[in-house]
N, C-alpha and C positions, 0 to 999 in steps of 0.2 A: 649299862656301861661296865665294863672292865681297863682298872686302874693298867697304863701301858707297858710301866715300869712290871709289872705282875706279871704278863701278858709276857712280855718280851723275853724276861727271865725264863717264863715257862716253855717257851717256840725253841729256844736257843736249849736248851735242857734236851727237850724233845727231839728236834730236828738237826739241832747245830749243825756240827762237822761230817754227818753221817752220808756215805757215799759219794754223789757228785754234787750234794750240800758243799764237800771240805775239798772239791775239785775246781783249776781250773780251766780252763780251755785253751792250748797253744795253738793257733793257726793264724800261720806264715804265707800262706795267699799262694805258695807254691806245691807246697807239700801236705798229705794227708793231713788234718789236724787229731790232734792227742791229747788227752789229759793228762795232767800232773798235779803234785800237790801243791796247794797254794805257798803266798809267802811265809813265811815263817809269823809274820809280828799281824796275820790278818786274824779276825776273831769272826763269828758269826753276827757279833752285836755292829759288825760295820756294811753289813746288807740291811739293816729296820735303821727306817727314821719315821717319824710321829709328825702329824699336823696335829697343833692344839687349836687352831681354832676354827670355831662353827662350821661345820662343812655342809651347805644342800645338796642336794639330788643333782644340780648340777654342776659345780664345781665336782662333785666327786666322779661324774662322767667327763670333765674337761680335765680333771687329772689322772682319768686311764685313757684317753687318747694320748695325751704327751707323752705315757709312757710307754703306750701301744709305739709309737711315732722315735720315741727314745733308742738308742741300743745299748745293751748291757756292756760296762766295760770286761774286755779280757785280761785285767790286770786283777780279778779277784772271782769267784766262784759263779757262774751265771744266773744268780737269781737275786732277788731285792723284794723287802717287803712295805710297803709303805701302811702305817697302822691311823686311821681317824677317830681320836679319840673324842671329839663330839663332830659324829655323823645326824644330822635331822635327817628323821625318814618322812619321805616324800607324800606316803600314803596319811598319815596324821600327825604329824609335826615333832613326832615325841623324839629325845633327844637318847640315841644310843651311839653304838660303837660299830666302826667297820674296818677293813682291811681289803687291800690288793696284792695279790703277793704273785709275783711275774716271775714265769720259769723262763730259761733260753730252751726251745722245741728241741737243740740235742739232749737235753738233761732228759724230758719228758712229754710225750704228749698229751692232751687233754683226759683222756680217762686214764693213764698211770697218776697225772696231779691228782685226779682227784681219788684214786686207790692211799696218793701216799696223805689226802688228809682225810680218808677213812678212816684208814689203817690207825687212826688216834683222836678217833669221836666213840663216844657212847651213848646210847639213848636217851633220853630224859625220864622220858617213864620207866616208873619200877619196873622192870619183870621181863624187859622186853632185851631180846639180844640183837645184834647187829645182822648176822644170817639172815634176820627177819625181818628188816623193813626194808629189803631190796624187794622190786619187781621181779618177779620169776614168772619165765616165760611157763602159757601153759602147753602140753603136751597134746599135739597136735595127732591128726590122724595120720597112719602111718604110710608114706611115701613108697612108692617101688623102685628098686634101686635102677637107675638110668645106665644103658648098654655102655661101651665104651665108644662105641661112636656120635653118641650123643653128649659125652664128654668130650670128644676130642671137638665134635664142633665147638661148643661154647668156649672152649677153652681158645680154639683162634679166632672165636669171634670179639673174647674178651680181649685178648694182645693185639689184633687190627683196631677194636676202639681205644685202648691205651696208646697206640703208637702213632696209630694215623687219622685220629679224629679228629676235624679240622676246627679251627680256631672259633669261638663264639663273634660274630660279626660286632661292629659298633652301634652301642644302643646310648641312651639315656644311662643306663646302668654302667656303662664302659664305654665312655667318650674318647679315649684313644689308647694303646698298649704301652704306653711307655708311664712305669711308677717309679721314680727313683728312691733310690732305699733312704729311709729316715724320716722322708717326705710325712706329712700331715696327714694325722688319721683321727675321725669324727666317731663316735662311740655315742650310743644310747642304749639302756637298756630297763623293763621295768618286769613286776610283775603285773601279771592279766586279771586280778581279780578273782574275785568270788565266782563272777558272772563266767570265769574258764577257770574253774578248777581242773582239774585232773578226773574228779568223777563228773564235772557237769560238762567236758568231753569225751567222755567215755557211753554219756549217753548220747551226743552227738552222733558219736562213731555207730552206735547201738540201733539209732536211730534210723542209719543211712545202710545199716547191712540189709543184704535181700540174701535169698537162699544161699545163692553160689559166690557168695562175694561180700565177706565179713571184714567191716571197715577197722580201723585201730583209732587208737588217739593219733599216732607217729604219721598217720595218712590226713588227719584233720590237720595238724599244725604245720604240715607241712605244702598243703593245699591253702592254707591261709597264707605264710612265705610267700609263695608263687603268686596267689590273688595281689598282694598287697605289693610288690613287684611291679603286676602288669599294670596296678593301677598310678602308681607312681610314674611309669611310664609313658603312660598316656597323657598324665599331666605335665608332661616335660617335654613332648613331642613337637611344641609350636618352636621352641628354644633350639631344635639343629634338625636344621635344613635338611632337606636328601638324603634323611638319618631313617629308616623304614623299621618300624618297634618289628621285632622277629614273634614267631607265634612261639619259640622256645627257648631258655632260656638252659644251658648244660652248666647243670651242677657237680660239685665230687660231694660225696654223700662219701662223711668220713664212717668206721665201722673198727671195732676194737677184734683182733682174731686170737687176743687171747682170753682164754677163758677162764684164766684165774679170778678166784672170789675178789669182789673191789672190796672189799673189807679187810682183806688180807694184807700185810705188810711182806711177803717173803724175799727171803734174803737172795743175795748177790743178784746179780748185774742185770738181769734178766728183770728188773722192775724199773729200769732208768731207759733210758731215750727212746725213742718210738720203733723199737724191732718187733713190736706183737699190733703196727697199724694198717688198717690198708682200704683202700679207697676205692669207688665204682661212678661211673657219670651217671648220675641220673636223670633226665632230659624233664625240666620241669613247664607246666605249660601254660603263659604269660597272657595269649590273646585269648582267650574263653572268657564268653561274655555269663555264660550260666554258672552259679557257682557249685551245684551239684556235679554236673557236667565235669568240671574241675577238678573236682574230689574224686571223681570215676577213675578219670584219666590218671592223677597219681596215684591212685590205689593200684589200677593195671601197670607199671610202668616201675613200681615197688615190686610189686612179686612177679615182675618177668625178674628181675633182681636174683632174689631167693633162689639160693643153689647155686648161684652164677659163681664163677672162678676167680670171677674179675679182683675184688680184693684180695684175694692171696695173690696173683699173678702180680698185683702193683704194688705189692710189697717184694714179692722176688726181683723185681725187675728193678725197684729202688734199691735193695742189696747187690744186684749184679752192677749195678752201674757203681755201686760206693767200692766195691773190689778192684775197676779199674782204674787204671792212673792217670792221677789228678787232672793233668790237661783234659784229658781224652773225655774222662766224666763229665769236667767243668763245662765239655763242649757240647757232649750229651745231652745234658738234665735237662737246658730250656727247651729240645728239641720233643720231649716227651711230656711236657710239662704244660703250665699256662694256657691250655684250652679253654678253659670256663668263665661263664660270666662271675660267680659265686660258686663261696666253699661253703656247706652246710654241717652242724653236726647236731644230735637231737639226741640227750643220755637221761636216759631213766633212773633218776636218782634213788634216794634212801626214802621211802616213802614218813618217815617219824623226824621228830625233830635231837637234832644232837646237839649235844658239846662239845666241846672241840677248843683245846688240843688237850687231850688228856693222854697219861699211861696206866694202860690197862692194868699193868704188875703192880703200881702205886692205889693206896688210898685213893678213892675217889673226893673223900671229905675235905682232907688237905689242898686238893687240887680247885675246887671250884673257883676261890678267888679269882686263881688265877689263869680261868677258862672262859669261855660264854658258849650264851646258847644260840646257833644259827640259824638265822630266819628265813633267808633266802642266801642261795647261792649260783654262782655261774661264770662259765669260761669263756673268755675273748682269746684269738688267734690273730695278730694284726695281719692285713693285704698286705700280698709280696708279687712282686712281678707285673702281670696284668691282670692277677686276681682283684678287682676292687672293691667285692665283699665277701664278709666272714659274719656267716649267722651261725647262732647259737643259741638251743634253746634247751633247759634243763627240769625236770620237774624232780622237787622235793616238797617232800612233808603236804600233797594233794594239792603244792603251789607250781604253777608253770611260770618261768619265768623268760622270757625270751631279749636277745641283744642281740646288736648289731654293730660289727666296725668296718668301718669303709675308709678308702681313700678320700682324704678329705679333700681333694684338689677336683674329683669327679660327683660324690655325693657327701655335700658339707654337712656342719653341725644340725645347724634348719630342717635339712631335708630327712638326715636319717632321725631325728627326732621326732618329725614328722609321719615317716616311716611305722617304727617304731608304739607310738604312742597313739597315732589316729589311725595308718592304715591296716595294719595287723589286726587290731580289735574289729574294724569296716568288716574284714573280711569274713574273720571269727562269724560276725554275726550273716553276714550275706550267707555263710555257709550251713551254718543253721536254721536260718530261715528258709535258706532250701530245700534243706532236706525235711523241715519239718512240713512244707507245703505240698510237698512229692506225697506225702504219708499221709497227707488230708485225703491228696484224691485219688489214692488208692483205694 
């Protein structure tokens, strides 16, 4: 546990007023929105408030739904931290400390959050630096570079999928297109255990590669997603009528195109709201009853991906439409938008365990007080529009931890719980069991 008063003193120290921390949002509903500086008599200590008492595993999921479900006022800086300073963890009862601390998506997207609370952890182990417990990609064999007519296809193939891909039909998963904003949102999320660590999916993946077709972890957990999906589906399917479960289900597989180090803090402006994000449909697939079968299909359907243009072009195409005036965007955006059943995002964390919030130019010794060490960590994006879910799944420290927020008016507390906690893990293992039975009778 760390004392909050300590805690709070040390956030505020660290983060306070710094860039669109000490910003707030003007938008007048007619005209572009802009930042300014906040009120004169606002301080950063009026975004943290403290629960003191006992918090479980799920009260502290039914108070990031509210705030999922919440919006931030624009009368002061768009973010807010809520600090639990007796969190009980779920896995063995012991009493620590937690935190939720909720950005507004123009301040930051999910990998700038978590660059800016990189950018002030340090390792716990002596000797190790930060550069070092990221995953790094290894270096692959060398590609030949593709003519220009094989760019200009993908390149209109990716802007006829961005523009004209038609809407995900009505499932189990998306009972009707209309979410209204503020509306009820259900959250669950845990870690997977020992039984899926990071290396004990790595031999999954390890397991299920053949010559020409080397699997990853990002293709197992994300074939798990999809499995635990269709099979919710299936269980929901007596419940509406004339409702035909689809054999796929169109994701946006969000993808970070800047390549600055997440450990880095760098300055000006260029590290705050999401100008370095960009996004691709990935078609995930729902009715497959074999769970290798499963795993195949998203392995091929990931690297037709690779190379694709698609996420840079849905980032230029989100900057061309914010350039034009405001009606005209406003009339825009949902026209380009709201295709999918679900948003996915899957970030390779710091593989070591950190502290956090510290400054690096400071004493370490002085600061511990008034820091902790992070056990797990992970980002929720709440449903907007007729997106009615937002999975998320992060690994650190060789822990995978996966969550889910839905609209809670289409998949309640129960079900993403359910979800969550029995069908994910279901899948995990149907998928290993596959592929370990493929490898018998080879």
């Amino acid at each position: 546990q760390v004392d909050f008063n300590a805690f709070s003193k040390q956030f505020c120290k660290i983060y306070g007023s710094n860039g669109r921390f000490g910003q707030r949002l003007v938008n007048k509903g007619d005209e572009r929105p802009y930042w300014i500086k906040p009120d004169p008599y606002w301080r950063p200590e009026d975004n943290i408030s403290c629960v003191t008492d006992r918090t479980d595993h799920k009260g502290f999921e039914e108070m990031l739904g509210k705030m999922c479900a919440t919006p931030l006022p624009l009368s002061q800086p768009l973010w807010q931290l809520v600090y639990f300073q007796n969190y009980v963890r779920e896995d063995n009862g012991e009493l620590t400390s937690a935190f939720i601390w909720k950005y507004h998506h123009s301040m930051a997207d999910g990998f700038t959050a978590m660059r800016h609370t990189c950018s002030h952890c340090v390792p716990v182990a002596e000797g190790q630096k930060m550069e070092d417990v990221f995953i790094k990609p290894k270096a692959g064999a060398k590609r030949s570079r593709p003519s220009l007519l094989t760019i200009a296809k993908k390149t209109v193939t990716a802007f006829c999928k961005l523009v004209f891909l038609p809407k995900d039909p009505v499932s189990p998963c998306k009972p009707n297109y209309t979410q209204h904003h503020g509306s009820k949102r259900a959250t669950a999320f845990t870690y997977l255990g020992e039984e899926f660590s990071v290396a004990k999916i790595k031999e999954i993946a390890h397991s299920a590669t053949t010559t020409d077709h080397k699997k990853s972890v990002n293709d197992v957990l994300l074939a798990a997603i999809s499995r635990a999906l269709g099979m919710y589906c299936e269980e929901k399917k007596d419940k509406m009528e004339k409702v035909k479960i689809p054999e796929n289900f169109q994701s946006a597989m969000w993808v970070s195109l800047d390549r600055a180090s997440p450990f880095k803090f760098e300055k000006g402006e260029r590290r705050w709201g999401n100008e370095g994000l960009g996004v691709c449909y990935l078609s995930l697939p729902i009715g497959v009853k074999s769970a290798v079968d499963q795993l195949n299909i998203v392995y091929h359907r990931i690297r037709d991906l690779i190379g694709s243009p698609e996420p840079l072009l849905a980032n230029k195409l989100q900057a061309l439409i914010a350039l034009l005036p405001y009606p005209i965007a406003h009339f825009l955006w949902p026209r380009v938008t709201d295709k999918v059943t679900l948003s996915i995002s899957n970030v390779p964390g710091p593989q070591a365990q950190l502290r956090w919030p510290v400054n690096r130019d400071e004493d370490l010794k002085e600061q511990i007080p008034r820091s902790g060490i992070i056990r797990d960590m992970l980002f929720f994006v709440p449903p907007v529009y007729d997106i009615g879910i937002m999975a998320s799944i992060i690994s650190y420290n060789n822990r995978v931890n996966v969550g889910m927020t839905t609209a809670g008016e289409w998949i309640d507390q129960d079900d993403v719980h359910h979800i969550i906690y029995d069908l994910v893990p279901r899948a995990m293992r149907e998928i290993r069991e596959g592929v370990a039975s493929c490898k018998n009778t080879e």
